[in-house]
C-alpha positions, 0 to 999 in steps of 0.5 A, spaced: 244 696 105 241 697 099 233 695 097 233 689 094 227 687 089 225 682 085 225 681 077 218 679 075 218 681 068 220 676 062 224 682 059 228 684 065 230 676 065 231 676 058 235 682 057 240 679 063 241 672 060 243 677 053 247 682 055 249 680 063 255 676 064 255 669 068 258 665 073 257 658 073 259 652 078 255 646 079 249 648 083 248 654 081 249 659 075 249 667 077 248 673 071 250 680 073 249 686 070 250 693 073 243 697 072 240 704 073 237 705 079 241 705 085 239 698 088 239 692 088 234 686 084 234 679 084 231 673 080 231 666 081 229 661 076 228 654 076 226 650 069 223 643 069 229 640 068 230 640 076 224 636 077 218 637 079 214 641 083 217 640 090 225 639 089 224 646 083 220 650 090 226 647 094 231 650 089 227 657 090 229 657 097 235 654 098 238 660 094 233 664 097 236 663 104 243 663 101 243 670 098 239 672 105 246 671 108 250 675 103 245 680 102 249 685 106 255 684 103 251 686 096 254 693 092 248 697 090 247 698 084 246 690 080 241 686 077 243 679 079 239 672 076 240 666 080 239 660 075 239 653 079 242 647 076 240 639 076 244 638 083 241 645 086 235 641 090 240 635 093 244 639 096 244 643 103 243 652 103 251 653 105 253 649 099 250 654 096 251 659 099 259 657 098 257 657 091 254 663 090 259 667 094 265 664 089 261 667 083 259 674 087 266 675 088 269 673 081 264 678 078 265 684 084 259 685 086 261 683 094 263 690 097 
């Protein structure tokens, strides 16, 4: 497995929802872009139209959770955003992860 970190910087966010492609489901909206270095890095955002504090850090970790399973499974080399929607913080982490894992193999990302 490759290593995987985090997007921090507003840039590298901005630059994903400009030029990366999206994948969208109900709960859960991914951008994929490949990137240069060899592996992989992950952001997750959650706006204020989720909701408070608490359901928009629930969205944090059920996705968080979610790509932990499929982090294995991740080709190297891919910047990935993770975007969480207004039903994103009712629903349980394997409606997620069955989300996410639609999305991931639409855009080639899973080996």
């Amino acid at each position: 497995m490759s290593e995987i970190t985090t997007l921090k910087e507003n840039k590298d966010f901005r630059r994903l929802y400009a030029r990366g492609r999206s994948y969208v489901s109900g709960v859960l909206v991914t951008y994929v872009m490949k990137n240069r270095c060899g592996n992989v890095r992950i952001g997750i955002t959650t706006g204020k139209k989720i909701g408070k504090a608490v359901l928009r850090s629930r969205s944090r970790r059920i996705i968080r959770e979610a790509f932990r399973c499929l982090a294995d499974d991740i080709k190297p080399g891919y910047d990935l955003v993770f975007v969480a929607r207004g039903k994103t913080p009712f629903v349980k982490s394997y409606d997620i992860l069955r989300a996410m894992k639609k999305e991931l193999k639409e855009a080639g990302v899973l080996k």
